[in-house]
N, C-alpha and C positions, 0 to 999 in steps of 0.2 A: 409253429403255424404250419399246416399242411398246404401242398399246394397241389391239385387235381390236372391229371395232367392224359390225355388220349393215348392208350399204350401205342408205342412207336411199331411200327410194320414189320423194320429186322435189327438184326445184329449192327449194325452198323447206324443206325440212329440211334440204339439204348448206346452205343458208345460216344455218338456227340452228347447226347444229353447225362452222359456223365463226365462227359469232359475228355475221353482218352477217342482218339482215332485209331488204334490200334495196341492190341494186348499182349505182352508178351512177357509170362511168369518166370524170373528169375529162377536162375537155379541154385543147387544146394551150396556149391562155391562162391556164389556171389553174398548170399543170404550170410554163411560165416565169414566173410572178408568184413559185413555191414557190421557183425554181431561184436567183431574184436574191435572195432572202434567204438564200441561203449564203454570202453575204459576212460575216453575223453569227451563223452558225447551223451545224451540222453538217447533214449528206443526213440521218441517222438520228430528227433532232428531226424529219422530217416523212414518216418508213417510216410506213404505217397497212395497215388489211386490205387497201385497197386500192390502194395506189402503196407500188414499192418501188425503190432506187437500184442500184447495178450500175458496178462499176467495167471499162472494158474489159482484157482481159489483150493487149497487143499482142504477143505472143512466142509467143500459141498462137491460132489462131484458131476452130479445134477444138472446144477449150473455153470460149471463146464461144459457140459455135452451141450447145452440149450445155447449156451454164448456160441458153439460151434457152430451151433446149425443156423443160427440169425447172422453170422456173417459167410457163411455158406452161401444164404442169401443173397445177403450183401454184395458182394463179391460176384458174385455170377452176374446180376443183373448190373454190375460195371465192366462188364465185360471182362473180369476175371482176375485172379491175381492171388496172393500168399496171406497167410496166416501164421504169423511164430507165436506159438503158446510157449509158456514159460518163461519170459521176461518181462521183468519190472518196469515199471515206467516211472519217468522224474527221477530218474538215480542213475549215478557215475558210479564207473565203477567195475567190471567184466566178475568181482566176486560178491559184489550187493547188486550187479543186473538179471544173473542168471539163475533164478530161483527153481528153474524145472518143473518138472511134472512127475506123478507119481509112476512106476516100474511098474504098475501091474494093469497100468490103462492099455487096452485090446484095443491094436489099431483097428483089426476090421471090425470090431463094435461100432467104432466110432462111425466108421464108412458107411456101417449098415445102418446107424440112427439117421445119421446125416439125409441117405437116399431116402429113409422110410418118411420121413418129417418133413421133408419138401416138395414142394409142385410146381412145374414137372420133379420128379426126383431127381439131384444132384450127385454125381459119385464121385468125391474129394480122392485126392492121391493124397499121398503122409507121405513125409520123410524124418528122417530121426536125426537130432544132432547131437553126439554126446560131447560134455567136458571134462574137465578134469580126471581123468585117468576114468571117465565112464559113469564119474559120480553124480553128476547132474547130464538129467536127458529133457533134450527142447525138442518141441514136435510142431514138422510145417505143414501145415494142411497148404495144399494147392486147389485153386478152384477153374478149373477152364471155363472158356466161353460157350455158351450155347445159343439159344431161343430163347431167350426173355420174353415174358416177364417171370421171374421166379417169384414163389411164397412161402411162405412156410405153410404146414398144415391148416394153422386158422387162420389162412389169408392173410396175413400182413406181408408187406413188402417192403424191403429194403434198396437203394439202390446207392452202392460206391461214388461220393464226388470229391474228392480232392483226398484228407483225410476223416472223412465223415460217411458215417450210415445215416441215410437221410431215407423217412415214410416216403411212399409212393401211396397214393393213391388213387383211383381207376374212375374215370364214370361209366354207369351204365350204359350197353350200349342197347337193352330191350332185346337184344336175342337170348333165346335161351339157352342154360346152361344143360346140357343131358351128362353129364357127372353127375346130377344130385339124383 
């Protein structure tokens, strides 16, 4: 079910109405302290408003880039937060969690789809995490806070509440738009 809702004025309401008062992105130390306790833990015991897991699909890579850019979304208009691609969800485990992503993904590809595919356009940072002597590499997109409302290209809109992407939707407000 949708729920229509008057976009909020600044930063600091699209944060109550996602539930955080304040945003503040984990860094790369924290992220693999969370990662090594998937040996006893599933990725889901530690999804919050602000970090979430990401299994990669190796058979499309498409839909990677697009899962990118919809919690790119996401994420921003919660006021911000992390993205680990390449671990598994529902599974113990640190050698059945970490399934990686493929070596020849271009991070500033990603950067550039991400900016190009969003409105306002969003510029993600990456961080690389490797395991096992380099053999498995996890990739953390980082989304900072801006000016919401963010969209993707065909106007849809996501907005981070707890562990969920949850639709936004706008009502009109009869002014025109001079972008079309």
């Amino acid at each position: 079910m949708y729920r229509y809702l008057f976009p909020p004025k600044d930063v600091s309401e699209w944060m109550v109405l996602a539930g955080k008062e304040e945003m503040v992105i984990k860094s790369k130390s924290e992220i693999m302290k969370i990662i090594q306790q998937l040996e006893h833990h599933i990725a889901d015991d530690f999804e919050a408003q602000d970090l979430d897991f990401k299994q990669w699909n190796f058979t499309s890579r498409e839909e990677n880039i697009q899962k990118m850019i919809k919690y790119a979304v996401c994420m921003a208009n919660g006021g911000g937060g992390s993205v680990v691609f390449g671990v598994a969800d529902n599974v113990r485990g640190i050698d059945q969690v970490l399934v990686g992503i493929p070596f020849d993904i271009d991070i500033q590809e990603l950067e550039k789809r991400v900016y190009r595919e969003t409105d306002p356009p969003i510029l993600p940072t990456f961080d690389e995490i490797f395991y096992q002597n380099h053999s498995i590499r996890l990739l953390v997109m980082n989304i900072f806070p801006g000016e919401p409302p963010y969209t993707v290209k065909n106007g849809i809109a996501t907005i981070r509440t707890g562990k969920e992407c949850l639709p936004i939707g706008f009502i009109k407000t009869g002014k025109e738009d001079f972008n079309e």
